[in-house]
N, CA, C and O atoms as a Maestro MAE file, in Angstrom:
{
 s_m_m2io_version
 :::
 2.0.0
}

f_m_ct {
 s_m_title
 :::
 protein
 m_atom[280] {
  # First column is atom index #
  i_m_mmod_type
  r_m_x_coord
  r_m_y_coord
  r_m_z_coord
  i_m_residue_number
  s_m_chain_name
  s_m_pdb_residue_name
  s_m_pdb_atom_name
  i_m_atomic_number
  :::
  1 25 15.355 151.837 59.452 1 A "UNK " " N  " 7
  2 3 16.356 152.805 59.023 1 A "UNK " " CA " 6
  3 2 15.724 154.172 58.773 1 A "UNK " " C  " 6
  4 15 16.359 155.221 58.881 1 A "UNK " " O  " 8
  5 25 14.377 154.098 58.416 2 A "UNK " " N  " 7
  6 3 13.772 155.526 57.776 2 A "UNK " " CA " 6
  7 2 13.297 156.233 59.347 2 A "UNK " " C  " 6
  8 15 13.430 157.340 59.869 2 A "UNK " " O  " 8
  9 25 12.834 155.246 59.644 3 A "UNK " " N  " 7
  10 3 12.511 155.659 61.084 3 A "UNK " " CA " 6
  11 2 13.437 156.361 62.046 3 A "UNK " " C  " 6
  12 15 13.031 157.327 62.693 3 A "UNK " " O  " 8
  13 25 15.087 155.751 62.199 4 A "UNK " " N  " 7
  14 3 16.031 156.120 62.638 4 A "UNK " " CA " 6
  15 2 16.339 157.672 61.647 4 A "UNK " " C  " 6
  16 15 16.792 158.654 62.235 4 A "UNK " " O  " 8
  17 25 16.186 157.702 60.879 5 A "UNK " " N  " 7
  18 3 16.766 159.130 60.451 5 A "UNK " " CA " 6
  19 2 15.945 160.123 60.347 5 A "UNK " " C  " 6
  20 15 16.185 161.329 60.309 5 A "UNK " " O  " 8
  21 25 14.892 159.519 60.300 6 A "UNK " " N  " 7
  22 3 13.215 160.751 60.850 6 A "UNK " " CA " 6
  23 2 13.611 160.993 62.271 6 A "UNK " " C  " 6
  24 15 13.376 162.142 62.646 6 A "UNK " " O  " 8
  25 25 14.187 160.151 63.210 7 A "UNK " " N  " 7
  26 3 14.395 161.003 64.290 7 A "UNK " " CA " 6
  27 2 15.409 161.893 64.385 7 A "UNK " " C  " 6
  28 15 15.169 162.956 64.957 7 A "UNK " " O  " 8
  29 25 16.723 161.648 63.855 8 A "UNK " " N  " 7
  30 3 17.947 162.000 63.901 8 A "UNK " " CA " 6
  31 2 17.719 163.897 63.080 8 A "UNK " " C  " 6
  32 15 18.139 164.919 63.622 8 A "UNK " " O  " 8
  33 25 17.087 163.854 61.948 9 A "UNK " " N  " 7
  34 3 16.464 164.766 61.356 9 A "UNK " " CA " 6
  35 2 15.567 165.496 62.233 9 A "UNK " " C  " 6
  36 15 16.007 166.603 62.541 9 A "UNK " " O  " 8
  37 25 14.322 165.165 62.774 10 A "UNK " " N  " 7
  38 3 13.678 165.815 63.985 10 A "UNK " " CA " 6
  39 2 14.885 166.300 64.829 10 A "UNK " " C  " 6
  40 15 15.315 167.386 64.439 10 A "UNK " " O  " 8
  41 25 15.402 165.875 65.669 11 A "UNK " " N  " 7
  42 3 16.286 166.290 66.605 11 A "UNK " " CA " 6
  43 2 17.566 167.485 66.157 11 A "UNK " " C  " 6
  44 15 18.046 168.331 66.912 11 A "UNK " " O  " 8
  45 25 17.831 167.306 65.069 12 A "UNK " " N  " 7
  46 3 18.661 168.402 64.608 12 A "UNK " " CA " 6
  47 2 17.986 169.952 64.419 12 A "UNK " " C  " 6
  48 15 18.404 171.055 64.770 12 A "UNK " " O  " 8
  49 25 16.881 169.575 63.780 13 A "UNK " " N  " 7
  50 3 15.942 170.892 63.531 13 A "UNK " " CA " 6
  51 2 15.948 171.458 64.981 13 A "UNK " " C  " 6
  52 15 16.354 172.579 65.288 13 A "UNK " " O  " 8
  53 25 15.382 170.421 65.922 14 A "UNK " " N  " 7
  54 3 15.026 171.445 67.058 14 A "UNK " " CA " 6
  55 2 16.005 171.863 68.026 14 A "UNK " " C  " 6
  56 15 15.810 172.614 68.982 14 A "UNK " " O  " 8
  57 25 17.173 171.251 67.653 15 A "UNK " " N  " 7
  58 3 18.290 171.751 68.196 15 A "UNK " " CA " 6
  59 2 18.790 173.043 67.585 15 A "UNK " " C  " 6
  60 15 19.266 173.963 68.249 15 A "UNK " " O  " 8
  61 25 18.617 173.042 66.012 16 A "UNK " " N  " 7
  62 3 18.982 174.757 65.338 16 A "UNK " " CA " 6
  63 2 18.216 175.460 66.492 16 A "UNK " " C  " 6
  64 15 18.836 176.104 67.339 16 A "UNK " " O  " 8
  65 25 16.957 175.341 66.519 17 A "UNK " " N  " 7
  66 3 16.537 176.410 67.164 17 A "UNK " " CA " 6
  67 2 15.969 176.751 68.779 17 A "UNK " " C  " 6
  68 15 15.217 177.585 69.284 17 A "UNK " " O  " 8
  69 25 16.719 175.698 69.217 18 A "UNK " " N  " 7
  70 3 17.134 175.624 70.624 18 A "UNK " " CA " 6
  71 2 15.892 175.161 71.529 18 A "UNK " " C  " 6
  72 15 15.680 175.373 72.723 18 A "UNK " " O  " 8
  73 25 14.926 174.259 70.304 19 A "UNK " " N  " 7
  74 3 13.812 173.065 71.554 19 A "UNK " " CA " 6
  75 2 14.100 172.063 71.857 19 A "UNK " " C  " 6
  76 15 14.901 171.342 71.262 19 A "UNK " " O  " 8
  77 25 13.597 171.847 72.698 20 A "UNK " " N  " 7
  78 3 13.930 170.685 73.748 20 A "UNK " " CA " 6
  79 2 12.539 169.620 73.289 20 A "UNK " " C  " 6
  80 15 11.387 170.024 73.122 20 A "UNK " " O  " 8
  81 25 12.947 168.388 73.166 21 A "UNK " " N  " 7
  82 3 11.828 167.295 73.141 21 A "UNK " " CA " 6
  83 2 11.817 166.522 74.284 21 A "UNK " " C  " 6
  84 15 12.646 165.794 74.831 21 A "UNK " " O  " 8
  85 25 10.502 166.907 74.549 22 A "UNK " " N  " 7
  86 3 9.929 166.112 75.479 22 A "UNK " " CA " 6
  87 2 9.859 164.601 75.263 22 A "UNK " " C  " 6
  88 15 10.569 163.710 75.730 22 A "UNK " " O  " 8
  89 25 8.753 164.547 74.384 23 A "UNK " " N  " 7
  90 3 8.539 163.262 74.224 23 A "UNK " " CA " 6
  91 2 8.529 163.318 72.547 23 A "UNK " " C  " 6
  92 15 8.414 164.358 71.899 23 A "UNK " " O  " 8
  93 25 8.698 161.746 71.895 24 A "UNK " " N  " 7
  94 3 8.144 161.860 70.637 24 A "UNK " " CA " 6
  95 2 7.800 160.359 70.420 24 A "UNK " " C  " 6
  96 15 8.143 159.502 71.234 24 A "UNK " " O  " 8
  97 25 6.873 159.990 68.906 25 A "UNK " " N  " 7
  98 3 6.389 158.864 69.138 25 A "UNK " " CA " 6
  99 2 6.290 158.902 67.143 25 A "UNK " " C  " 6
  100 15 5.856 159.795 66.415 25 A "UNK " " O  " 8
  101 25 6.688 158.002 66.908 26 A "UNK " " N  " 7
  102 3 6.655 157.661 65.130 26 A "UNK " " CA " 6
  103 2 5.553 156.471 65.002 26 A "UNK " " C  " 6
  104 15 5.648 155.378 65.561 26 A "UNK " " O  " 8
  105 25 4.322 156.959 64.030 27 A "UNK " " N  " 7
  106 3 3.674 156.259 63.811 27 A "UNK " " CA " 6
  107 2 3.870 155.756 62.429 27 A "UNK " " C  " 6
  108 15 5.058 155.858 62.122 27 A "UNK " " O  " 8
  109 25 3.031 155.175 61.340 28 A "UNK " " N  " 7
  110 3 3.556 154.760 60.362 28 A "UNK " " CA " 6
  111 2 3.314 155.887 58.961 28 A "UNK " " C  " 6
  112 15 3.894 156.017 57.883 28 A "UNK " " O  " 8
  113 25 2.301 156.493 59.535 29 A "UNK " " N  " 7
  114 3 1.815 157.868 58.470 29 A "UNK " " CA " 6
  115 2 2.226 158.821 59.246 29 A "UNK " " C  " 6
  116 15 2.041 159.816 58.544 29 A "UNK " " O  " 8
  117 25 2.623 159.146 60.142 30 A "UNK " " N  " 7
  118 3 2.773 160.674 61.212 30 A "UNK " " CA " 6
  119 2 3.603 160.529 62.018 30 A "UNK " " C  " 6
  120 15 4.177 159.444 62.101 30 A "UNK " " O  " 8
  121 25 3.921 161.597 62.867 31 A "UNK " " N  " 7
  122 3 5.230 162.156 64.381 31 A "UNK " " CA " 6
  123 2 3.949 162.271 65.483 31 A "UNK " " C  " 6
  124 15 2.802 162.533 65.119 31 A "UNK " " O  " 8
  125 25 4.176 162.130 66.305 32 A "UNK " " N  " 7
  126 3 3.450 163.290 67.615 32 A "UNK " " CA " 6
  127 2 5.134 163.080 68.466 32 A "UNK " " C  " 6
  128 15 5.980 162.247 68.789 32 A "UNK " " O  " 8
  129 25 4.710 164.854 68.500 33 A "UNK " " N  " 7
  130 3 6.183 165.355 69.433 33 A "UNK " " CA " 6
  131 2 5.628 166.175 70.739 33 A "UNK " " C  " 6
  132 15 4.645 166.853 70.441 33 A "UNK " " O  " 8
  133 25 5.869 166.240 71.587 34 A "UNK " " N  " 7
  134 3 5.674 167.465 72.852 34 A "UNK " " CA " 6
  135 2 6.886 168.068 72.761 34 A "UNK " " C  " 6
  136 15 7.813 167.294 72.998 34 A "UNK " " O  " 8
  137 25 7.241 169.321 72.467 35 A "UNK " " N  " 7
  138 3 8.303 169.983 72.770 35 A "UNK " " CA " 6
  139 2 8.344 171.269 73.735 35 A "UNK " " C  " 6
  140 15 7.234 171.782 73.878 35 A "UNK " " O  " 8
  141 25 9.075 171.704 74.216 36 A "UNK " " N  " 7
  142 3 9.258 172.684 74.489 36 A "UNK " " CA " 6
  143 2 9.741 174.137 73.867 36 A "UNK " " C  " 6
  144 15 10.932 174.268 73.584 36 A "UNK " " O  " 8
  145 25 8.950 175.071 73.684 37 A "UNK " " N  " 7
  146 3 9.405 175.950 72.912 37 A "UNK " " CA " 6
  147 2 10.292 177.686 73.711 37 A "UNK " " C  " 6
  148 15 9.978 177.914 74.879 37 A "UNK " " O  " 8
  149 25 11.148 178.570 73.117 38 A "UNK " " N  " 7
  150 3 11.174 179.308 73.848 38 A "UNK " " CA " 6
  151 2 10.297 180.559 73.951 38 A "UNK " " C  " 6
  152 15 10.283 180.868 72.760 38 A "UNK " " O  " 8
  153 25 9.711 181.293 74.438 39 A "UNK " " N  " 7
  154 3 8.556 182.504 74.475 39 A "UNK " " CA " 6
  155 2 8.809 183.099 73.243 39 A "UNK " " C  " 6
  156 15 7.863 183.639 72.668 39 A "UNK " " O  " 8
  157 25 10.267 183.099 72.572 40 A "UNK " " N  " 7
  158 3 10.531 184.470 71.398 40 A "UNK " " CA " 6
  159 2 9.583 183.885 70.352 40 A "UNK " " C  " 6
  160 15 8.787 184.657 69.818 40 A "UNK " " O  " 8
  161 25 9.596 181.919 69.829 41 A "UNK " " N  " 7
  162 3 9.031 181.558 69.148 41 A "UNK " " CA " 6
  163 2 7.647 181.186 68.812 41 A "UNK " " C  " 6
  164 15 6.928 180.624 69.639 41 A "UNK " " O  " 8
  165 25 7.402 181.370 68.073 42 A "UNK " " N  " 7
  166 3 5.524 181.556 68.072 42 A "UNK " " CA " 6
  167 2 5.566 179.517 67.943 42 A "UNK " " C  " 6
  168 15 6.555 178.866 67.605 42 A "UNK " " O  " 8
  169 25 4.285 178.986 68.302 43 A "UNK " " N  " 7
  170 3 3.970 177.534 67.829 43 A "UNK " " CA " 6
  171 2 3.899 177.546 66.641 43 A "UNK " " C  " 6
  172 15 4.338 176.496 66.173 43 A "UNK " " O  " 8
  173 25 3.503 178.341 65.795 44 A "UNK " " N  " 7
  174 3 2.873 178.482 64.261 44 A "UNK " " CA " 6
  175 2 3.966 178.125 63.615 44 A "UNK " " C  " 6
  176 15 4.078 177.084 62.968 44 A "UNK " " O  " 8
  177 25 4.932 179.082 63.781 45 A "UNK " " N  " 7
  178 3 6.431 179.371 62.760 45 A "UNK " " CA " 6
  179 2 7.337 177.901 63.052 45 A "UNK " " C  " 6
  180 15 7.924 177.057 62.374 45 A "UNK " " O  " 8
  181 25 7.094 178.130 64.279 46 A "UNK " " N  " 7
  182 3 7.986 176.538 64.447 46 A "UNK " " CA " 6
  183 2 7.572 175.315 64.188 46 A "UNK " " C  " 6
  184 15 8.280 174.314 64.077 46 A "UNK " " O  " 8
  185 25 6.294 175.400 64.080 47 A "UNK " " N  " 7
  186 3 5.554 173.629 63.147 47 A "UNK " " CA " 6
  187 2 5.938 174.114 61.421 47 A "UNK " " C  " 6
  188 15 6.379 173.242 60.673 47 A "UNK " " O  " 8
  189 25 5.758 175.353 60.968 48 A "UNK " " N  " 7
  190 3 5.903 175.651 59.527 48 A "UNK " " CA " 6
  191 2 7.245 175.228 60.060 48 A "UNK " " C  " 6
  192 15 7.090 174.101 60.533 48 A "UNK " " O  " 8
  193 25 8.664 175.677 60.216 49 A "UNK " " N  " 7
  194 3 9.984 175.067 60.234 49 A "UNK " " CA " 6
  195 2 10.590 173.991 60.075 49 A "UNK " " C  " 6
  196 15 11.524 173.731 59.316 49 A "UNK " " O  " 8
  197 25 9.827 173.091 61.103 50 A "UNK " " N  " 7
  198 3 10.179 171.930 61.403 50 A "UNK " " CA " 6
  199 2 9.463 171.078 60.745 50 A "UNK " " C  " 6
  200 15 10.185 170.086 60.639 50 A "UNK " " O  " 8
  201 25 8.179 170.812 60.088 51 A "UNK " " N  " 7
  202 3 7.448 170.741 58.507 51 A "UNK " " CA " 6
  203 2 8.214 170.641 57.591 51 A "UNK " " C  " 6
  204 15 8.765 169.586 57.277 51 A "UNK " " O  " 8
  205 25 8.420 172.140 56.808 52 A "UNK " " N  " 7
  206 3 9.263 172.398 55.937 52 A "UNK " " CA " 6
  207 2 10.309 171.475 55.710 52 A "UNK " " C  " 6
  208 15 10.343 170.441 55.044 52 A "UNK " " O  " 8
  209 25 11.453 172.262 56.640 53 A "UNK " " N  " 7
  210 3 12.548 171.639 56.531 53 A "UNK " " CA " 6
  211 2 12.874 170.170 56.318 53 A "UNK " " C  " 6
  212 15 13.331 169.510 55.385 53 A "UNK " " O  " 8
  213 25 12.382 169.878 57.777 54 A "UNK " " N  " 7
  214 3 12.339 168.323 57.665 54 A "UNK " " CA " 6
  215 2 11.500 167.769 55.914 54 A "UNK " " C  " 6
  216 15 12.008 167.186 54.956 54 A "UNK " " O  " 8
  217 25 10.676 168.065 56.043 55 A "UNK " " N  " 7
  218 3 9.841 167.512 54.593 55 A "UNK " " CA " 6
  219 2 11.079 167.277 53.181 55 A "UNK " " C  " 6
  220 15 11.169 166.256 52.500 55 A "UNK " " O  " 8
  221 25 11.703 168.208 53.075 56 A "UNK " " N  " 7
  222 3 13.051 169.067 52.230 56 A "UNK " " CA " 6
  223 2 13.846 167.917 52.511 56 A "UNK " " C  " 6
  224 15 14.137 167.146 51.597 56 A "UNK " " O  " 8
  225 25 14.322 167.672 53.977 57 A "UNK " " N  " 7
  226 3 15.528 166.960 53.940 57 A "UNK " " CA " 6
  227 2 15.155 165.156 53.343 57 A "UNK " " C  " 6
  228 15 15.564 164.448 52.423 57 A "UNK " " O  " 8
  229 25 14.351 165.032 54.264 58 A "UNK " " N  " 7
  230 3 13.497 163.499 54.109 58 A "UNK " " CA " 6
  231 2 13.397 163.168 52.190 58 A "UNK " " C  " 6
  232 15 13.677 162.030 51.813 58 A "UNK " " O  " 8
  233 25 13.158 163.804 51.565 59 A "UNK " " N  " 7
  234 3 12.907 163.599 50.409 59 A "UNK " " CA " 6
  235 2 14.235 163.960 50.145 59 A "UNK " " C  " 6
  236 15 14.554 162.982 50.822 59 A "UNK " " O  " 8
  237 25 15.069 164.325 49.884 60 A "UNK " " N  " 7
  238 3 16.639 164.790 49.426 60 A "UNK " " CA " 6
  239 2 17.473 162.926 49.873 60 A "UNK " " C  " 6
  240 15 18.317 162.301 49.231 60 A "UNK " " O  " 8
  241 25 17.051 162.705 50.658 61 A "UNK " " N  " 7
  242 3 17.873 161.603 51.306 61 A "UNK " " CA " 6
  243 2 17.044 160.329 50.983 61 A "UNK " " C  " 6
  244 15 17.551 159.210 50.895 61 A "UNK " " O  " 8
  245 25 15.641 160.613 50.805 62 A "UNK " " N  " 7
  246 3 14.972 159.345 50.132 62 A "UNK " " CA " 6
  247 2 14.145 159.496 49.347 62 A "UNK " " C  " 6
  248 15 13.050 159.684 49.878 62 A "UNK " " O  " 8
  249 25 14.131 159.508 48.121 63 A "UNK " " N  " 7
  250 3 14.099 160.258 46.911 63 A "UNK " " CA " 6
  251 2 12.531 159.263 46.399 63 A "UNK " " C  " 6
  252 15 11.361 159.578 46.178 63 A "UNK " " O  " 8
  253 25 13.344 157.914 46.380 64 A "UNK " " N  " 7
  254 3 11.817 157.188 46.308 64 A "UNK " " CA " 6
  255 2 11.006 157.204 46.942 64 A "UNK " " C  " 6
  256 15 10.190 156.292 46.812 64 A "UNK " " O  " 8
  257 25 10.765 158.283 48.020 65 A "UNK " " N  " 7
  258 3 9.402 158.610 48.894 65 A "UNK " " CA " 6
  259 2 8.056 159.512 48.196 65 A "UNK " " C  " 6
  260 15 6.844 159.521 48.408 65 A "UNK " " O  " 8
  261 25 9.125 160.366 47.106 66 A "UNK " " N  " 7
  262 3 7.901 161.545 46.424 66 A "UNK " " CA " 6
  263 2 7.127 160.793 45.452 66 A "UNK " " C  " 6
  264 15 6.120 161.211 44.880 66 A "UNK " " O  " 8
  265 25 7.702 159.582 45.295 67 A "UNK " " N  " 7
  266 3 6.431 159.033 44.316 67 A "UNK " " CA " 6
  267 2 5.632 158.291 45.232 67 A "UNK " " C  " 6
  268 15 4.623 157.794 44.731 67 A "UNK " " O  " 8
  269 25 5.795 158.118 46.264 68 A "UNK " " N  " 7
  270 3 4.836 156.858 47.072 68 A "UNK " " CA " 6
  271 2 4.146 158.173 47.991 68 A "UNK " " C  " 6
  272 15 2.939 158.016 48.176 68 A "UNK " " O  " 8
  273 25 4.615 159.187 48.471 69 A "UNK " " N  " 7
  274 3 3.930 160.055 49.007 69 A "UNK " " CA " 6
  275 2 3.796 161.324 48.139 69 A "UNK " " C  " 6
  276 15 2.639 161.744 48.109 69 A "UNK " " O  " 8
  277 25 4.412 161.817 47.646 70 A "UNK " " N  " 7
  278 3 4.175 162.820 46.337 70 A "UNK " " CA " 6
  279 2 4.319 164.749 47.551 70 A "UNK " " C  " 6
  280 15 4.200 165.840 46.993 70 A "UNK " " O  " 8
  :::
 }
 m_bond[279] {
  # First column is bond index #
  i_m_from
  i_m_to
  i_m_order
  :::
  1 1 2 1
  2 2 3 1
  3 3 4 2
  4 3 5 1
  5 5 6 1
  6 6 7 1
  7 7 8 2
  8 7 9 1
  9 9 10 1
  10 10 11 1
  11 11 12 2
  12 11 13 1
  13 13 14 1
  14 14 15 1
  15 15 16 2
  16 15 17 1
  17 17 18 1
  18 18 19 1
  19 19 20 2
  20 19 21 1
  21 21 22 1
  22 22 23 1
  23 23 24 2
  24 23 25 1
  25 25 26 1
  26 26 27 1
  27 27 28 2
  28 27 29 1
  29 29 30 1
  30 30 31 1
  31 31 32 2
  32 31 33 1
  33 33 34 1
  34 34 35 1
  35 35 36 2
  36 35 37 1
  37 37 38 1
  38 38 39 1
  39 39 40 2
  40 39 41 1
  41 41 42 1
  42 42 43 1
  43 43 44 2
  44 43 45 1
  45 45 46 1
  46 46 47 1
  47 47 48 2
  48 47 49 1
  49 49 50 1
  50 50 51 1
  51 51 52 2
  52 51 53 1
  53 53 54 1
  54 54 55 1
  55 55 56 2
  56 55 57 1
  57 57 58 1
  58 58 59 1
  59 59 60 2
  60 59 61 1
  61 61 62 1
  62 62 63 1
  63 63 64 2
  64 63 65 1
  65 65 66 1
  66 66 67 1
  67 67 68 2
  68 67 69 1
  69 69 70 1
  70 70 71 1
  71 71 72 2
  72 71 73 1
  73 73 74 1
  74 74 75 1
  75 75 76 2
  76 75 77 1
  77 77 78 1
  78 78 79 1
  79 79 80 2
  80 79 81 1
  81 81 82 1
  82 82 83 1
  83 83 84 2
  84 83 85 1
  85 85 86 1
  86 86 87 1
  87 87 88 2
  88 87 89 1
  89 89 90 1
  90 90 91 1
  91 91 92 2
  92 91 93 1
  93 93 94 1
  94 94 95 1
  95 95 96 2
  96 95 97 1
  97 97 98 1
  98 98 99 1
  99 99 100 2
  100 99 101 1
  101 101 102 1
  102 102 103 1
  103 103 104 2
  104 103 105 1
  105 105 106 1
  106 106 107 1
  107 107 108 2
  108 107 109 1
  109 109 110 1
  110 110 111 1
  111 111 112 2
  112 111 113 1
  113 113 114 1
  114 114 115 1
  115 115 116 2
  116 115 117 1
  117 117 118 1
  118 118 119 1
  119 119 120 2
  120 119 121 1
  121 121 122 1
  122 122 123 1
  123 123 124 2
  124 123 125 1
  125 125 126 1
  126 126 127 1
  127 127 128 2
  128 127 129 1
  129 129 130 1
  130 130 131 1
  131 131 132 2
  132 131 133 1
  133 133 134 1
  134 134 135 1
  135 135 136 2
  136 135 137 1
  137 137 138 1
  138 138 139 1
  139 139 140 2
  140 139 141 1
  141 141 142 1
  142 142 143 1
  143 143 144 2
  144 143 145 1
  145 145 146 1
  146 146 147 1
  147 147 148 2
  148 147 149 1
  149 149 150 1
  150 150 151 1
  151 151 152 2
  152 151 153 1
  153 153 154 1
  154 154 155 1
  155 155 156 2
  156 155 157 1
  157 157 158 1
  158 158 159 1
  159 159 160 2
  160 159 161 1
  161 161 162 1
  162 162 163 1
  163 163 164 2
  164 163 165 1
  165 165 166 1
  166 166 167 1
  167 167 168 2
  168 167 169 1
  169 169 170 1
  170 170 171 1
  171 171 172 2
  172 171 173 1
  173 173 174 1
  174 174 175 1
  175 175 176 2
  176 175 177 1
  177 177 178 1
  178 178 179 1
  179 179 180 2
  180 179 181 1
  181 181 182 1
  182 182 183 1
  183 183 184 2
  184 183 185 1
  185 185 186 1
  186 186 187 1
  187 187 188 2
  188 187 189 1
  189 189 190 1
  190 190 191 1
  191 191 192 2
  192 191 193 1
  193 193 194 1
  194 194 195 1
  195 195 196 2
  196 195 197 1
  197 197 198 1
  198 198 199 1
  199 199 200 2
  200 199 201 1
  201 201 202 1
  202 202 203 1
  203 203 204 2
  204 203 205 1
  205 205 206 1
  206 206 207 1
  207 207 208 2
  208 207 209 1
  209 209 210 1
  210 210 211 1
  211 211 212 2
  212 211 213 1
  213 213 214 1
  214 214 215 1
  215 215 216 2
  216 215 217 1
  217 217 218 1
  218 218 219 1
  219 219 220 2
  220 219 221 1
  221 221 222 1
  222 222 223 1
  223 223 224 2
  224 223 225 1
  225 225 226 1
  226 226 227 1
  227 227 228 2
  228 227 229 1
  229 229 230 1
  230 230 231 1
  231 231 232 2
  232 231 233 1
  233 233 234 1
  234 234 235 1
  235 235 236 2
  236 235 237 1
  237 237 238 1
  238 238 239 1
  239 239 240 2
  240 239 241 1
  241 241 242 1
  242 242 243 1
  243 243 244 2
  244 243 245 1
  245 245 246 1
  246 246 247 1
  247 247 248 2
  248 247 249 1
  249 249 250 1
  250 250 251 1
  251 251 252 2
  252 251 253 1
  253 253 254 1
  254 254 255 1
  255 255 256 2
  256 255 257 1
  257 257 258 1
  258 258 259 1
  259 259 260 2
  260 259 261 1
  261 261 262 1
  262 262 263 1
  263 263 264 2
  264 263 265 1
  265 265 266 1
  266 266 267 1
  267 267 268 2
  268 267 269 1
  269 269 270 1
  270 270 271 1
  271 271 272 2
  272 271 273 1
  273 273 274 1
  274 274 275 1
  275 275 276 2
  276 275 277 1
  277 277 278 1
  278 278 279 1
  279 279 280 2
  :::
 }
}
């Protein structure tokens, strides 16, 4: 289930800002994603984004995660 909404969450972010996923792969501590980005967006700003945010939402929706990951 956590898994299913870590993706569903990934996929929304990069849809705000109009990337395309290539590939992605959920490990049990980490993501690896290939995306596609557009030229306006730097790589930097868009890993801080999609970080962020996601980090924000994931904990809002599973609350007992900040004590097991903090």
């Amino acid at each position: 289930m956590l898994c299913q909404d870590i993706v569903n969450i990934l996929s929304m972010l990069c849809k705000r800002k109009g990337v395309n996923i290539v590939e992605a792969e959920i490990c049990p501590d980490h993501v690896h994603m290939l995306v596609e980005i557009l030229p306006n967006i730097s790589v930097a700003s868009f890993v801080g984004y999609l970080k962020g945010k996601s980090t924000l939402i994931i904990f809002e929706r599973h609350a007992n995660l900040k004590y097991k990951y903090g």
